[in-house]
VOTI-916256 format. One record per residue (C-alpha): residue in three letters; x negated, y negated, z negated. Coordinates in Angstrom, 3 decimals. Last residue first. Layout:
BEGIN
<sedren res="ALA" xx="X" yy="Y" zz="Z"/>
...
***
This chain:
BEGIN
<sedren res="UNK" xx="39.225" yy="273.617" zz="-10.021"/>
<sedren res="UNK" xx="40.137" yy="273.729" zz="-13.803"/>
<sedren res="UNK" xx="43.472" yy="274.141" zz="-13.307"/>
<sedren res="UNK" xx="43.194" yy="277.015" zz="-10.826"/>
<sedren res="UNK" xx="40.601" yy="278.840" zz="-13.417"/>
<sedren res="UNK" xx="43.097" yy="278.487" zz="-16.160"/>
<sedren res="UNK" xx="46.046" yy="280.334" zz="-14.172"/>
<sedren res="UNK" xx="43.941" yy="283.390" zz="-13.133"/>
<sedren res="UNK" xx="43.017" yy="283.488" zz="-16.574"/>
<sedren res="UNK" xx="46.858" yy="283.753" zz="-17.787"/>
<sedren res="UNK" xx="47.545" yy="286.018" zz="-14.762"/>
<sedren res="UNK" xx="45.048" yy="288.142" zz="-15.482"/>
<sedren res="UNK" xx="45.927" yy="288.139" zz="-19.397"/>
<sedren res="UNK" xx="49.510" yy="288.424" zz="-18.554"/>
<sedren res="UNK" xx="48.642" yy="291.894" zz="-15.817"/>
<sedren res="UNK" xx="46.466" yy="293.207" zz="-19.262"/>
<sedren res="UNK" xx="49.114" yy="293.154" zz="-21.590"/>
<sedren res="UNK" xx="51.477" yy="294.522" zz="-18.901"/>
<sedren res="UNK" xx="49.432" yy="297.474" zz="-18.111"/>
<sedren res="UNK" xx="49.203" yy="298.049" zz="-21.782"/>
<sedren res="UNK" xx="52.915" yy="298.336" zz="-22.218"/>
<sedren res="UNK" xx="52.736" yy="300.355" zz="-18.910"/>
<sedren res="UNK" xx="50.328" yy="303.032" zz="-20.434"/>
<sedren res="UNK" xx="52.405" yy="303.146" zz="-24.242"/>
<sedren res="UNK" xx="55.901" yy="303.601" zz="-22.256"/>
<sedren res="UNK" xx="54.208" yy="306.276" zz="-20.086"/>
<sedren res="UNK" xx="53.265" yy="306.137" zz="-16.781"/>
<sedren res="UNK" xx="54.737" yy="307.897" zz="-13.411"/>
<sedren res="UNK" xx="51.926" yy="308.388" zz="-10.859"/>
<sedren res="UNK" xx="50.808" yy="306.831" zz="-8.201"/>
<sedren res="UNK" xx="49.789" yy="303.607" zz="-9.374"/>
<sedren res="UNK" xx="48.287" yy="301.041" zz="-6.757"/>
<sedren res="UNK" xx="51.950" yy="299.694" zz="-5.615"/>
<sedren res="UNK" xx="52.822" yy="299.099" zz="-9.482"/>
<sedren res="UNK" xx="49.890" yy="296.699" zz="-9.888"/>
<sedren res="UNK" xx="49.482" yy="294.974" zz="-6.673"/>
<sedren res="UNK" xx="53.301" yy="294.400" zz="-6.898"/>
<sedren res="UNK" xx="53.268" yy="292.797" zz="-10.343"/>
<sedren res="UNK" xx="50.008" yy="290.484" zz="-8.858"/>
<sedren res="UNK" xx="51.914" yy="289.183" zz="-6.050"/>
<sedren res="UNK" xx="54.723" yy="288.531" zz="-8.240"/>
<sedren res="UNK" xx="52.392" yy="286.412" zz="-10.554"/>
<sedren res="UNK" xx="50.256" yy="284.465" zz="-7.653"/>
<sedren res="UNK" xx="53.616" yy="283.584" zz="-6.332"/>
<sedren res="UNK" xx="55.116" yy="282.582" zz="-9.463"/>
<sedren res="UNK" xx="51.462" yy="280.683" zz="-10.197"/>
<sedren res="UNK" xx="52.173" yy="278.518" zz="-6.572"/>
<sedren res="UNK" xx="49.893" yy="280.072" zz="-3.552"/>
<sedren res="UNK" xx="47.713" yy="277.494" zz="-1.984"/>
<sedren res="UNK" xx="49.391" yy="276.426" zz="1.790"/>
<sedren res="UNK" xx="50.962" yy="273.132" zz="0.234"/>
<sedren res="UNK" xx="46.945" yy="271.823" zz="-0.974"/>
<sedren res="UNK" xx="45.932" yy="271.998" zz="2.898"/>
<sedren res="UNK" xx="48.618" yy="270.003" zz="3.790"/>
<sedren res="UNK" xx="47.443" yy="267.248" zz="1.196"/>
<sedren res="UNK" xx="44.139" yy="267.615" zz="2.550"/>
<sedren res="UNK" xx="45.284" yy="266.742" zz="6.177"/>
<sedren res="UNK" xx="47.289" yy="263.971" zz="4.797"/>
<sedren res="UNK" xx="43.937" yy="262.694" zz="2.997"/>
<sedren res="UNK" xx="42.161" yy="263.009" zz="6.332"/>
<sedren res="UNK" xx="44.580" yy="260.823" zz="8.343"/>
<sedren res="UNK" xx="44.531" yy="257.990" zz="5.821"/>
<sedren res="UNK" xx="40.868" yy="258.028" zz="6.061"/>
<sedren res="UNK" xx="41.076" yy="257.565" zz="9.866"/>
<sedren res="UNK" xx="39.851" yy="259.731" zz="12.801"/>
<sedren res="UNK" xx="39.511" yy="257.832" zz="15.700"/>
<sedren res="UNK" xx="42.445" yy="257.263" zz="18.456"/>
<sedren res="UNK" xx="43.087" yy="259.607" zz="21.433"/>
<sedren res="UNK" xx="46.054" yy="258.389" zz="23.156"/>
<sedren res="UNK" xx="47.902" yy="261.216" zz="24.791"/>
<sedren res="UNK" xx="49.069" yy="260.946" zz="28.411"/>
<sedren res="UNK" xx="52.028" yy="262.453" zz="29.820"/>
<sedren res="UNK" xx="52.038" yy="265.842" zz="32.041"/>
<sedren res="UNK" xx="52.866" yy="265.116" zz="35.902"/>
<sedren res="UNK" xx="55.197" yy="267.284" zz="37.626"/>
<sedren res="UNK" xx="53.859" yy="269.558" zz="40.056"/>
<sedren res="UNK" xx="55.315" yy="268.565" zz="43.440"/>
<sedren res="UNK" xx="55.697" yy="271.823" zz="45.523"/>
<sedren res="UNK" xx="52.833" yy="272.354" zz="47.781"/>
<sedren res="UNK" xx="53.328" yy="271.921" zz="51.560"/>
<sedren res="UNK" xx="54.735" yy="273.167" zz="54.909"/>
<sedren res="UNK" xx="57.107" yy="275.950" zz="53.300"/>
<sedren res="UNK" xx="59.766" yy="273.510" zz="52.515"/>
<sedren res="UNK" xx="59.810" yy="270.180" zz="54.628"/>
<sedren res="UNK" xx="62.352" yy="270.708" zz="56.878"/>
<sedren res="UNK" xx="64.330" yy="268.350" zz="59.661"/>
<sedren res="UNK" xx="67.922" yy="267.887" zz="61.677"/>
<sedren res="UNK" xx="68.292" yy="266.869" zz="64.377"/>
<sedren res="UNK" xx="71.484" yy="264.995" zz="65.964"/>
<sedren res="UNK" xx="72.461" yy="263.641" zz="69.384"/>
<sedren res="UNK" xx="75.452" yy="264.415" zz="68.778"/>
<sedren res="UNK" xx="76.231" yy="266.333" zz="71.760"/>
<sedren res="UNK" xx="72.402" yy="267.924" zz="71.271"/>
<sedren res="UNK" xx="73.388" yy="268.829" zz="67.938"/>
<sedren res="UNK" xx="70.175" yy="270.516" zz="66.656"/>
<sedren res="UNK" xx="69.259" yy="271.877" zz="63.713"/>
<sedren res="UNK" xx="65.677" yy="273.345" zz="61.692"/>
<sedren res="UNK" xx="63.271" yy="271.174" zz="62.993"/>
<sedren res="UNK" xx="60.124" yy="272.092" zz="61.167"/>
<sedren res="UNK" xx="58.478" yy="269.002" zz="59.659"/>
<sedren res="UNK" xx="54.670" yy="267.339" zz="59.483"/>
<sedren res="UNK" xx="54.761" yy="264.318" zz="57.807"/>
<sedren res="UNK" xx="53.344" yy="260.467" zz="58.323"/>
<sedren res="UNK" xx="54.112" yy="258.121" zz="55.581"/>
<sedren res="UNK" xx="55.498" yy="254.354" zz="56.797"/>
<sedren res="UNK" xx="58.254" yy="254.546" zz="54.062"/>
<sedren res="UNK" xx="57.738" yy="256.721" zz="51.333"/>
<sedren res="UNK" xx="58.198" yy="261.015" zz="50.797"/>
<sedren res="UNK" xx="58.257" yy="263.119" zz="47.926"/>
<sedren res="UNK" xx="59.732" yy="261.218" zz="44.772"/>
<sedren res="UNK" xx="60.845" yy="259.182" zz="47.447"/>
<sedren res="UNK" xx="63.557" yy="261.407" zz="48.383"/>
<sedren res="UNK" xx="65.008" yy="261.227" zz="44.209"/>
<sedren res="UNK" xx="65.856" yy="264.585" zz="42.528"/>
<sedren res="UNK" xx="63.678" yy="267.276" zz="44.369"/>
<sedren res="UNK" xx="64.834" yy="270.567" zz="43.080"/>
<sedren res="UNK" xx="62.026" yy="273.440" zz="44.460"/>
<sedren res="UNK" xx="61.703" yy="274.534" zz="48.154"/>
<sedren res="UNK" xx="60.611" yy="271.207" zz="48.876"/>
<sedren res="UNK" xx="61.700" yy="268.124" zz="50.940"/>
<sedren res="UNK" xx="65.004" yy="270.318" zz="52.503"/>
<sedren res="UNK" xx="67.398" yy="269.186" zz="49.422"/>
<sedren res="UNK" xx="66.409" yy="265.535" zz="49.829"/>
<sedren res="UNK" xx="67.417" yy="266.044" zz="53.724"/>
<sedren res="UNK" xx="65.072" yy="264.761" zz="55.808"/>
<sedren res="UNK" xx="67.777" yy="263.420" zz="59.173"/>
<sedren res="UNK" xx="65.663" yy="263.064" zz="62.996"/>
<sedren res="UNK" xx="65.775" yy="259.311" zz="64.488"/>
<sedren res="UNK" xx="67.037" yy="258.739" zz="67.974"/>
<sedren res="UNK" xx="65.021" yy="257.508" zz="70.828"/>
<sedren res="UNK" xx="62.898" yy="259.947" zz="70.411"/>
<sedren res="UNK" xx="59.197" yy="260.297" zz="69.057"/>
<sedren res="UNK" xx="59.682" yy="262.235" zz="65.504"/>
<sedren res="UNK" xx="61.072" yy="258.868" zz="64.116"/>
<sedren res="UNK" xx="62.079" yy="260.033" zz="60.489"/>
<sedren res="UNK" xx="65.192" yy="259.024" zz="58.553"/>
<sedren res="UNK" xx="65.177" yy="259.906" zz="54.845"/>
<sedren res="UNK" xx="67.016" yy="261.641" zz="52.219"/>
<sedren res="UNK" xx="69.968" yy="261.829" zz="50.639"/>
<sedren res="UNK" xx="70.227" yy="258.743" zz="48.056"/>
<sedren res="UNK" xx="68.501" yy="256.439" zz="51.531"/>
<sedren res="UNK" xx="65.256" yy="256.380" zz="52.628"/>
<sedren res="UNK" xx="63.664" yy="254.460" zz="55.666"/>
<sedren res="UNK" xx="61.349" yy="255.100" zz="58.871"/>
<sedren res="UNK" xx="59.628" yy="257.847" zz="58.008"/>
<sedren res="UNK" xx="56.558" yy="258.373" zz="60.988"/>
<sedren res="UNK" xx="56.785" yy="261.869" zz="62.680"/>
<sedren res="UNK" xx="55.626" yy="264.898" zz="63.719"/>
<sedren res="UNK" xx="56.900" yy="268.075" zz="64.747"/>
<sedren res="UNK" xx="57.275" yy="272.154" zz="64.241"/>
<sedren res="UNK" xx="59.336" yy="273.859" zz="66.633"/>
<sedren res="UNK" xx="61.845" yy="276.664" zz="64.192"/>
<sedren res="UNK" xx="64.787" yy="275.089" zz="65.769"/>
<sedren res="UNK" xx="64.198" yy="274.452" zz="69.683"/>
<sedren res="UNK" xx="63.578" yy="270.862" zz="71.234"/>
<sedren res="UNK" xx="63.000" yy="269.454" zz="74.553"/>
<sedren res="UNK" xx="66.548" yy="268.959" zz="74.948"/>
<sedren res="UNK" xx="66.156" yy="266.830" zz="72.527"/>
<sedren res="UNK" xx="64.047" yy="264.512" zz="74.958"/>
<sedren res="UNK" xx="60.486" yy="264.025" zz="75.311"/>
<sedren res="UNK" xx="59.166" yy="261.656" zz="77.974"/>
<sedren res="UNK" xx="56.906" yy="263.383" zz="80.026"/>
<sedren res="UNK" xx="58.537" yy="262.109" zz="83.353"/>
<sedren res="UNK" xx="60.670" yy="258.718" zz="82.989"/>
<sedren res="UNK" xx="64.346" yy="259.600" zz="82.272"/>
<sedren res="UNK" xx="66.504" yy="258.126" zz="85.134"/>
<sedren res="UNK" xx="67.387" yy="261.452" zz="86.150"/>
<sedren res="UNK" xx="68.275" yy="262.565" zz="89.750"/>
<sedren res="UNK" xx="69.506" yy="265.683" zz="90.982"/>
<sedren res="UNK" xx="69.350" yy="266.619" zz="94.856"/>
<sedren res="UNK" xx="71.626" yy="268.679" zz="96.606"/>
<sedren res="UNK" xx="71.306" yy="270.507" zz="99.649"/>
<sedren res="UNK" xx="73.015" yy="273.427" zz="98.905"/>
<sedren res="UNK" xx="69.711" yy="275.465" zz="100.411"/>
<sedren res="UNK" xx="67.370" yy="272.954" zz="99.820"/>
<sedren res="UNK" xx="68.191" yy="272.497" zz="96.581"/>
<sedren res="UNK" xx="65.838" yy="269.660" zz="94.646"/>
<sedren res="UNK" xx="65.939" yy="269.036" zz="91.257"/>
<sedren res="UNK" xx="64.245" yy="265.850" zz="88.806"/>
<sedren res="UNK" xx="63.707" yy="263.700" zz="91.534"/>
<sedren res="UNK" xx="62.835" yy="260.499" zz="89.697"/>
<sedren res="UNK" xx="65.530" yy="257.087" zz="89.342"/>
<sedren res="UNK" xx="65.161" yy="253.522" zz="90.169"/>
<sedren res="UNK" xx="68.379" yy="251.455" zz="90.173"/>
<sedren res="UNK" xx="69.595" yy="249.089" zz="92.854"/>
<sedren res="UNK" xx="73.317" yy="248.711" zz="91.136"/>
<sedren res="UNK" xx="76.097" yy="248.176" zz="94.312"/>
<sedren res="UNK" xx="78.685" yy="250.553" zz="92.100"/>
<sedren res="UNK" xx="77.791" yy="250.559" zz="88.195"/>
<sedren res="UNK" xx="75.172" yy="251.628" zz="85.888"/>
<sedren res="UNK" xx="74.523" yy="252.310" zz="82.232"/>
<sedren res="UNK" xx="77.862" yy="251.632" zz="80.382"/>
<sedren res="UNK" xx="79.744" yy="252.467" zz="83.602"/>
<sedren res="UNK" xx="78.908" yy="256.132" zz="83.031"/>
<sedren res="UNK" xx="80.920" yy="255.615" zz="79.641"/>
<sedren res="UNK" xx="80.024" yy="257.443" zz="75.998"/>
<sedren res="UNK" xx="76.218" yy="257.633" zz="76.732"/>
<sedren res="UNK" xx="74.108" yy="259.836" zz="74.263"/>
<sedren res="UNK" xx="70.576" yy="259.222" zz="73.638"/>
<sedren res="UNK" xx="67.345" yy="259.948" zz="76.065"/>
<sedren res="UNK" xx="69.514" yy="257.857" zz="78.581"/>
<sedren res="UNK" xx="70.885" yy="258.481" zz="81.971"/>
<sedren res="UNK" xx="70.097" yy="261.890" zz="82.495"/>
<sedren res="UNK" xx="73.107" yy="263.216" zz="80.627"/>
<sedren res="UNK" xx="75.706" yy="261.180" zz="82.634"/>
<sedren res="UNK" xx="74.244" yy="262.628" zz="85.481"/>
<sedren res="UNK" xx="72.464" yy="261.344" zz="88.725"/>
<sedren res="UNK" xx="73.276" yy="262.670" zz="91.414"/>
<sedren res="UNK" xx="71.733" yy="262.477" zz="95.177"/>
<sedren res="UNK" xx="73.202" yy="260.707" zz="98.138"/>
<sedren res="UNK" xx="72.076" yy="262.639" zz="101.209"/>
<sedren res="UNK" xx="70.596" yy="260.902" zz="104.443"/>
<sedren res="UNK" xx="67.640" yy="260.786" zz="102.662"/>
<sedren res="UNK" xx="67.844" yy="257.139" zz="101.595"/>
<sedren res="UNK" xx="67.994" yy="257.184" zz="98.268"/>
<sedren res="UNK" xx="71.855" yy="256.358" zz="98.265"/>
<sedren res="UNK" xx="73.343" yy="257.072" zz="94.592"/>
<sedren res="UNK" xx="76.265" yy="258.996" zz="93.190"/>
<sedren res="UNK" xx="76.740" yy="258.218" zz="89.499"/>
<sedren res="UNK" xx="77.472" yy="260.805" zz="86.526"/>
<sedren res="UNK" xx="80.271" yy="262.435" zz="84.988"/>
<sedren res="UNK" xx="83.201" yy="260.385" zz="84.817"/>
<sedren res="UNK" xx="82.671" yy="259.129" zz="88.438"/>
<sedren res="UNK" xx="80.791" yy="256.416" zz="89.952"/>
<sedren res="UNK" xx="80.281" yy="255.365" zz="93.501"/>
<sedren res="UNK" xx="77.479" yy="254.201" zz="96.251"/>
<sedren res="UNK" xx="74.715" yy="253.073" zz="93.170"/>
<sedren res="UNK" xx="71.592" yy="252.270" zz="95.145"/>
<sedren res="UNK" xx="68.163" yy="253.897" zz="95.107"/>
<sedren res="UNK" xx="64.451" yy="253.466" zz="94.623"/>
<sedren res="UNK" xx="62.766" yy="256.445" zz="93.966"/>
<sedren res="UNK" xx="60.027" yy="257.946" zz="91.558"/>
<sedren res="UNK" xx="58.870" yy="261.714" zz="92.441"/>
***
């Protein structure tokens, strides 16, 4: 319920304030502000005509806590690691970037938490003004600190192959291509080892001195025709 009160006396924890129930209720340092407050005296001070909600009330020890935190506002104590939120990046920096998830203080991307693979540069994944999904995974509610995930909640980057020009087919290009061609034929040493090993791989036998003279005669007259029909291609 929204009341109007008035600041009796401050303390280094909270205020003390007269809503007219006979009972000053408290209001804590902590319920103050959505962010941190160093100094009670920072927010409100003695003779202050503040308006505050009921955020607690004991019947029993008749005591009543007060926040001045609008209802439905969402505060980090609202938060547990592992809740999944979204927000708008705000800026980048060499780390990472600062997101506004809704509070009044920004959540930390870490460049190491944008994917599970190596991210080098934050806006390699993320720019200013996108909106992301993120899993909170830390929170320094002294601090005021949260800290944010990307890895698990979409693809990895895949890296981007580079474009080949096509160009037509020139004349230079199919000389070159006949010219490699021409480097794969077999030179005549080639052609004559490969013969000579043909030859004494096939027999299976051991030949005289007459048989292998002849099987030489005819291997240089192979190889010597052989050699005329390349040159006459």
């Amino acid at each position: 319920m929204e009341v109007t009160g008035k600041v009796k006396r401050t303390s280094e924890f909270g205020a003390f304030v007269d809503i007219g129930v006979g009972r000053d209720g408290l209001l804590h340092i902590s319920e103050m502000d959505t962010k941190r407050v160093a100094k009670v005296t920072d927010k409100v001070k003695e003779g202050d005509v503040i308006t505050v909600w009921i955020k607690q009330l004991d019947r029993e020890k008749n005591r009543i806590s007060l926040t001045m935190i609008p209802p439905g506002t969402k505060t980090i104590r609202d938060l547990n690691e592992g809740d999944l939120v979204t927000g708008v990046v705000q800026r980048l920096t060499n780390y990472g970037a600062f997101v506004d998830i809704g509070l009044e203080r920004e959540a930390m991307l870490h460049v190491k938490e944008m994917a599970d693979t190596y991210v080098a540069k934050p806006e390699d994944v993320v720019k200013v003004g996108d909106q992301i999904e993120a899993r909170v995974i830390g929170i320094d509610r002294r601090r005021g600190r949260i800290d944010l995930s990307l890895k698990g909640l979409r693809p990895a980057p895949q890296p981007q192959e580079p474009e080949v020009e096509l160009r037509p087919l020139t004349v230079a290009d199919a000389v070159e291509a006949a010219d490699d061609e021409e480097d794969d034929l077999p030179t005549l040493m080639e052609l004559a080892f490969r013969q000579a090993f043909e030859s004494n791989s096939s027999s299976g036998r051991r030949r005289s001195k007459k048989e292998n003279r002849r099987q030489r005669y005819r291997d240089q007259e192979d190889i010597l025709e052989r050699t005329l029909r390349y040159h006459g291609r």
